[in-house]
C-alpha positions in Angstrom: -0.9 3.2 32.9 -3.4 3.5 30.3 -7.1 2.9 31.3 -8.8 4.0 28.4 -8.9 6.3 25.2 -11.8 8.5 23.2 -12.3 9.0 19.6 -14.5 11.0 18.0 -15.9 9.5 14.6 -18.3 11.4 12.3 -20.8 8.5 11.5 -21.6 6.8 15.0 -23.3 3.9 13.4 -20.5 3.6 11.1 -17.9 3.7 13.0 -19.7 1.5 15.2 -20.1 -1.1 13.0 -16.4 -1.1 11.8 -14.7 -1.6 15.5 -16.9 -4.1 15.9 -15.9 -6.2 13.5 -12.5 -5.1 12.8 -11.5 -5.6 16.7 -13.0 -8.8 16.9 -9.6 -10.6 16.1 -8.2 -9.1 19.0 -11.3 -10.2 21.8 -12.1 -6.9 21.7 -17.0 -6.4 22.0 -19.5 -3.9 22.2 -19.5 -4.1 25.9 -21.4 -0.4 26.7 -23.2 1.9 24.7 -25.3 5.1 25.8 -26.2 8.0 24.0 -24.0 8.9 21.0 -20.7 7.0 22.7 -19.9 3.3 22.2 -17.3 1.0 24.7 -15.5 -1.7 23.0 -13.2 -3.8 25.2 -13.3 -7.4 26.8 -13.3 -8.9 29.4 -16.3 -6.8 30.3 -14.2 -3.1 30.7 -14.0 -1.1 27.6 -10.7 0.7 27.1 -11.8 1.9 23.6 -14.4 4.9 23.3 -16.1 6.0 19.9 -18.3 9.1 20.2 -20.2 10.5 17.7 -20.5 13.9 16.3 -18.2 16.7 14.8 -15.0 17.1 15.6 -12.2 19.8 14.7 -9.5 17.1 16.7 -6.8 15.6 14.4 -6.6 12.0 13.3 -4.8 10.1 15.7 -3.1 6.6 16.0 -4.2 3.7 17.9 -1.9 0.2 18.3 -3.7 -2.9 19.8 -1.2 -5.9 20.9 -1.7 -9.2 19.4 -0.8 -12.5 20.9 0.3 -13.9 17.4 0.7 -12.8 13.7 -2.1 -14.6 12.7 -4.3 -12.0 14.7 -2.8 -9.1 12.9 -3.1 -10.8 9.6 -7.1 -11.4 10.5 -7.6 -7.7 11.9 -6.2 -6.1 8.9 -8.5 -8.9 6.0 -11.2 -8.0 8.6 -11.0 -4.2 8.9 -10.5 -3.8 5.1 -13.9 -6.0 4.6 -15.3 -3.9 7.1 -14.5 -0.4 4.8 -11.4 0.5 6.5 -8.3 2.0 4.4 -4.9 -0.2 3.9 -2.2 1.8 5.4 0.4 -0.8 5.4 -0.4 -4.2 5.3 0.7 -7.2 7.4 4.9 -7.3 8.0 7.8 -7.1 9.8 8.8 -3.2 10.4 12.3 -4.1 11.5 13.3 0.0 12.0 11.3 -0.9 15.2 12.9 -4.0 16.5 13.4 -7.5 14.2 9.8 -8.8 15.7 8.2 -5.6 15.2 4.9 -7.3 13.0 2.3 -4.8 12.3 -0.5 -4.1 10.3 -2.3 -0.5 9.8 -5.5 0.6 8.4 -7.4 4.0 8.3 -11.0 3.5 9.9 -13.8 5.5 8.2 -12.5 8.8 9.6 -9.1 8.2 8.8 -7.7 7.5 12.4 -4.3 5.2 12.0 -5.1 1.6 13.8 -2.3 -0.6 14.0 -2.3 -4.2 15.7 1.1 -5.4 16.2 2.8 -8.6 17.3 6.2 -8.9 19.4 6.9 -12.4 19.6 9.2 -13.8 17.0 8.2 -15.1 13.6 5.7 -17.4 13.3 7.6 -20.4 10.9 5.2 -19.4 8.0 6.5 -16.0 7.7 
């Protein structure tokens, strides 16, 4: 089981700023920050780490789960308003399953975050 991941982002503040808002769809605060690292999470434990400073690591992806579509349709407005990248916008990716809704956006240092959604279609899709 997964209790946590760390990313490495070139500009701290930044990236900061973006996860904030771009995770707030999801529940997801700031819940710790010390020195140059930042904990976003809720319900008080952060399970997503930003620290900043150089890194030689590769880009990597990171999928959130959403309770509903609606929630990936507002991380992915929110995250592009926020400077992140479209990377595929909100839709079904049925090569996964027929459920399989999913949006993707780069974040300022190109990492891959996807929210996605496996409970059937909402009637408006």
């Amino acid at each position: 089981m997964l209790d946590h991941i760390g990313v490495h982002v070139h500009s701290y503040e930044r990236s900061k700023e973006f996860y904030r808002l771009a995770l707030a769809p999801l529940g997801y605060e700031l819940i710790l920050e010390y020195a140059d690292w930042a904990g976003f999470g809720w319900a008080d434990k952060p399970d997503l780490w930003i620290k900043g400073g150089k890194s030689t690591a590769p880009n990597i992806h990171i999928a959130f789960r959403a309770e509903d579509r609606q929630t990936v349709r507002d991380f992915y407005r929110i995250a592009l308003e926020a400077g992140g990248k479209d990377n595929g916008g909100p839709g079904v990716r049925e090569q996964y399953h027929a459920d399989y809704y999913a949006a993707y956006v780069l974040d300022p240092d190109g990492h891959n975050i996807e929210v996605v959604c496996h409970i059937p279609g909402d009637l408006e899709d």
